[in-house]
C-alpha positions in Angstrom: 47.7 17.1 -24.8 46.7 15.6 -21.2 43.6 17.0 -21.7 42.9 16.0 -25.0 43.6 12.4 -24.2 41.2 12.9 -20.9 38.4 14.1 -23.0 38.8 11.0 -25.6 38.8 8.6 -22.6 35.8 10.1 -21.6 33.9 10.0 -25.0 35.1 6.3 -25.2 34.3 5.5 -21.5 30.4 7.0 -22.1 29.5 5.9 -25.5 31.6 2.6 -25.9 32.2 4.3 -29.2 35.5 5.4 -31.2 35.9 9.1 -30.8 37.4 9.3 -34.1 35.1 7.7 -36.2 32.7 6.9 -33.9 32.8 3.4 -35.4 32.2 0.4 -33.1 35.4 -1.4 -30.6 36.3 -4.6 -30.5 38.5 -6.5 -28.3 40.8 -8.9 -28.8 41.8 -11.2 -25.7 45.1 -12.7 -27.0 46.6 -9.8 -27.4 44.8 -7.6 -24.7 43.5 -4.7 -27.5 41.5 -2.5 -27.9 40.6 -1.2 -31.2 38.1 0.6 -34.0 36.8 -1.7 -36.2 35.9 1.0 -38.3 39.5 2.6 -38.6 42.1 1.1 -36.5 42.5 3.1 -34.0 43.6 1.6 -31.2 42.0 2.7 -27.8 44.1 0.5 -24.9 47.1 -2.3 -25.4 47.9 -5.0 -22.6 45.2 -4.9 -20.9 45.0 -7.4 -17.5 42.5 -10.1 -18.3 41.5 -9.8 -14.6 37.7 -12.1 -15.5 39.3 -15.5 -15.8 41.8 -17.2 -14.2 43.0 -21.2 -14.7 40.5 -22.3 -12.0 37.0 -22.6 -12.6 34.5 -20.7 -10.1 30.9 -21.8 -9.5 29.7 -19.5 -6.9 30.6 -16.4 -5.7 32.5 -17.7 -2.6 34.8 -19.6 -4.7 35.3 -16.7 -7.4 36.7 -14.6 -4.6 39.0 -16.9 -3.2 40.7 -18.0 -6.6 40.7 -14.7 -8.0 44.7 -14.2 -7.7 47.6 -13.0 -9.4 50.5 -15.0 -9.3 50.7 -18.3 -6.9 48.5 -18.4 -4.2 49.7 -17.8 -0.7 49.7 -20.4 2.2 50.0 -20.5 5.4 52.2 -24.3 4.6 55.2 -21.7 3.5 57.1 -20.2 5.8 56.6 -16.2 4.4 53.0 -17.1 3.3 54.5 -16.9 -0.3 55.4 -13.6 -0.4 59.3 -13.4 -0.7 60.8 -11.2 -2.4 64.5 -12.7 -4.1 66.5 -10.2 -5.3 68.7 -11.3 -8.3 72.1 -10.0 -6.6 74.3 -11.0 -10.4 72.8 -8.2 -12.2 73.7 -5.3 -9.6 76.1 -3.3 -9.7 75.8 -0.9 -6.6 77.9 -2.0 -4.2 74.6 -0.3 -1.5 72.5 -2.1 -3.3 74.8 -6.1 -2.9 75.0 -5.4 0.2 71.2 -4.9 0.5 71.0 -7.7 -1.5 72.9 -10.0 0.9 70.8 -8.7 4.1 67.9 -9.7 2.5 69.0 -13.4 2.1 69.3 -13.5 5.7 66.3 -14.9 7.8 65.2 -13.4 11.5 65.2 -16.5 14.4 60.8 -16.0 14.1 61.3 -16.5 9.6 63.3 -19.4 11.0 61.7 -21.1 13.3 58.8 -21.1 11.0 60.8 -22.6 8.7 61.7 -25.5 11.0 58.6 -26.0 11.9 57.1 -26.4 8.2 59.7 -29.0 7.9 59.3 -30.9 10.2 54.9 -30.5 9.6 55.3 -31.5 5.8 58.0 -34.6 6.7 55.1 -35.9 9.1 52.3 -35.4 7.6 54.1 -36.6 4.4 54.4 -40.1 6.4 50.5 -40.3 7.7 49.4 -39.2 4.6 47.5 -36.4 5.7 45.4 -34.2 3.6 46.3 -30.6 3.2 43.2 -29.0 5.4 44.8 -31.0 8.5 48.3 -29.8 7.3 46.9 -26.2 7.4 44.9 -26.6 10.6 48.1 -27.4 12.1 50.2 -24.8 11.1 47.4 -22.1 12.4 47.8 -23.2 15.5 51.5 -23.7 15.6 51.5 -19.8 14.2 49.0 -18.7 16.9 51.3 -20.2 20.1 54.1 -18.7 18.6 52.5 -15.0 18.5 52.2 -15.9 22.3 55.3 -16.8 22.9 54.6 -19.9 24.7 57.7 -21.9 23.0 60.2 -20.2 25.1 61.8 -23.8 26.7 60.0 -26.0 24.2 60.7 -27.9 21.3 59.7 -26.9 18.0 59.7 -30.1 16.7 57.2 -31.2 19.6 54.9 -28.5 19.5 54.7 -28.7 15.7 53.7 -32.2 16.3 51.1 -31.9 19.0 49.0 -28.9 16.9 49.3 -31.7 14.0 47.6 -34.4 16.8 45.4 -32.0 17.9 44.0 -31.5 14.1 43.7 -34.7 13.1 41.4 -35.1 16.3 39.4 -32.1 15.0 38.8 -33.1 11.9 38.2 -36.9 13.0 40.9 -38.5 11.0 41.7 -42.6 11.3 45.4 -41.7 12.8 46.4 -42.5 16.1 48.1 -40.4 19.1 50.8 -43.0 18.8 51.4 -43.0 15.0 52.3 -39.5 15.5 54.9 -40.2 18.5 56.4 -42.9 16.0 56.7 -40.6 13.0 58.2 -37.8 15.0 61.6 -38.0 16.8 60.9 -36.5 20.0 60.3 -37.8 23.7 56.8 -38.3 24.0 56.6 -36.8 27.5 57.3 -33.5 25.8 54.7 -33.9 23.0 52.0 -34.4 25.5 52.8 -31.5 27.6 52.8 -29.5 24.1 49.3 -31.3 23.7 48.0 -29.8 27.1 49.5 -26.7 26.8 47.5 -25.4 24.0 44.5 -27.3 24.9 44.9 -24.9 28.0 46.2 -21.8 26.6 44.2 -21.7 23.7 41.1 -23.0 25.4 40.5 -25.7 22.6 38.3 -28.5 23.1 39.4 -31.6 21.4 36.7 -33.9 20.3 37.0 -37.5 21.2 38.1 -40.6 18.9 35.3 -42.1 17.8 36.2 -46.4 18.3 33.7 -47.2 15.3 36.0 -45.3 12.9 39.2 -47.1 13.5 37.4 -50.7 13.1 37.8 -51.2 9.0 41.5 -50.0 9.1 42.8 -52.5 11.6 40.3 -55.2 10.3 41.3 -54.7 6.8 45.5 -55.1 8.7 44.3 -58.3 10.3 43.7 -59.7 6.5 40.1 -60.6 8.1 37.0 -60.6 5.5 33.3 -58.4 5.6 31.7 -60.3 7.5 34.3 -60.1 10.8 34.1 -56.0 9.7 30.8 -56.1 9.9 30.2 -57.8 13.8 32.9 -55.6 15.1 31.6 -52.3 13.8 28.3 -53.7 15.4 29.7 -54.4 18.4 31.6 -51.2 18.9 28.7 -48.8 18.1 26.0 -51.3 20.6 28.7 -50.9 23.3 29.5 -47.1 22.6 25.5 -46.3 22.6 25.0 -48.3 26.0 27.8 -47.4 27.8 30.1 -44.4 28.4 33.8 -45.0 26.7 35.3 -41.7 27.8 38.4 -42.3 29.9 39.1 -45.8 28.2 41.8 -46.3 25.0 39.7 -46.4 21.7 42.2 -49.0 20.3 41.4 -51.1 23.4 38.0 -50.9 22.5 38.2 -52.2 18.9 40.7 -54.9 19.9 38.0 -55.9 22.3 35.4 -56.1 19.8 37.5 -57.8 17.0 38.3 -60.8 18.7 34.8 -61.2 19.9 34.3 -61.3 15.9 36.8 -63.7 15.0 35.6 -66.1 18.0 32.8 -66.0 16.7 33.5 -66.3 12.7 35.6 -69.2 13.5 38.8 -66.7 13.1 41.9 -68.6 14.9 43.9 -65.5 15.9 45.8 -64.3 19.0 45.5 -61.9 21.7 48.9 -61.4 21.2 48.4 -60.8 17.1 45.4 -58.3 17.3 47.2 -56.3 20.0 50.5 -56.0 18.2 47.9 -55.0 15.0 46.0 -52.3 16.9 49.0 -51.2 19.6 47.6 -52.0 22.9 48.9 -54.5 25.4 47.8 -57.8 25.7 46.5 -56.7 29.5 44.3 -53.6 27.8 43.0 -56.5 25.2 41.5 -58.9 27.8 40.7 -56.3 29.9 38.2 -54.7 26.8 37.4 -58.3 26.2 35.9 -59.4 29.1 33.9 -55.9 29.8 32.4 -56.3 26.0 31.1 -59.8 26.8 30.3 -59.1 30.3 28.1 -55.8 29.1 26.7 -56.8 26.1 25.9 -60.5 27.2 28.0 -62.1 23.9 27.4 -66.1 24.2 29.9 -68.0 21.7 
């Protein structure tokens, strides 16, 4: 009988053909047959419609990273996606509950990844970060944990130093300080995080560009185009003359946007724009006075 069915397969496999009849197969994708049209006979039954999926693919690239069965892992959940939950109501084996109860239990590592994807999804869920950041974040977290450099350090302020150090990356409009105000740590700690996997990692963080923080705190101020507009000039004029490295971007674009507003006939504070942008009103005049001194502004 086992060879009889092998030698049908293989008339079938060669000829596309129905070894009864010889008639021609058809498929039918609801159902996931496959049968004579001819006489009925039907060749395979629940077959896996592994060729489409929900998602559409446009090149090749994409096709093999949505081809999937099941949900997709990520690296956002804690096992990747992979767990396995044994329905413990249904057995009956008292081996087998107590198997069943072991495997509810997580490791300190399944743990502390846990933590730390809390505490990654509650911050970025306040900065409104996109998921590519989120994931950046997490590979990083995951890589200084396989080198077990959180032995006396916070979770919690590692977690949110890879988080800074991937919105720098990817050259995101979100601040070193908007992170230390979303997360609840001492900020002493979430810079020594920050250098430690700068070093240990030997990562090179890009700088903040001060040209791409101008419309957010402009647009804060309540201020119109035209103020947008003389600031962003000011900023990039200054940033192409002059070397900013070592100097606070935020200082920067304070600098520049109350050159604007002195100029547009804006009546507003040092006071307001540096509570806006979150410098000091010392960093303020300080950026002030080197943007008119530099760039010879006469108003």
């Amino acid at each position: 009988m086992i060879k009889l069915d092998v030698q049908v397969n293989d008339v079938y496999n060669k000829t596309n053909l129905c070894p009864e009849c010889g008639g021609s197969i058809i498929s039918l994708t609801k159902t996931g047959d496959m049968i004579c049209n001819e006489c009925g006979l039907v060749l395979e039954e629940r077959q896996v419609d592994a060729n489409h999926n929900d998602r559409r693919a446009f090149t090749v690239a994409e096709k093999n990273s949505r081809e999937r069965t099941g949900a997709p892992i990520s690296v956002l959940l804690p096992d990747i996606g992979l767990t396995t939950v044994i329905d413990k109501k249904r057995i009956k084996n008292a081996d087998l509950k107590r198997a069943a109860k072991w495997n509810t239990r997580m490791s300190w590592n399944k743990r502390n990844i846990l933590i730390a994807t809390t505490e990654l999804k509650r911050i970025s869920s306040k900065l409104h970060l996109p998921t590519h950041v989120k994931k950046e974040a997490m590979t990083i977290y995951k890589a200084i944990h396989k080198r077990n450099l959180l032995r006396g350090r916070s979770i919690n302020s590692m977690i949110a130093a890879c988080l800074y150090y991937a919105i720098r990356k990817y050259k995101l409009t979100r601040t070193f300080q908007e992170v230390l105000d979303e997360s609840a740590e001492d900020p002493k700690d979430i810079r020594r995080c920050f250098r430690v996997i700068l070093r240990e990692l030997n990562l090179k963080v890009p700088n903040t560009d001060p040209v791409s923080l101008v419309p957010r705190y402009v647009v804060e101020l309540g201020l119109n185009n035209d103020v947008l507009n003389l600031a962003t000039q000011i900023v990039k004029t200054y940033v192409s003359k002059f070397r900013s490295s070592g100097k606070d971007p935020k200082g920067i674009v304070g600098g520049a946007i109350y050159i604007a507003c002195k100029i547009k006939g804006f009546e507003f504070t040092q006071q307001k724009i540096a509570e806006v942008v979150g410098v000091t009103e010392v960093t303020l005049r300080s950026r002030y006075k080197e943007l008119k001194t530099k760039l010879q502004i006469e108003f």
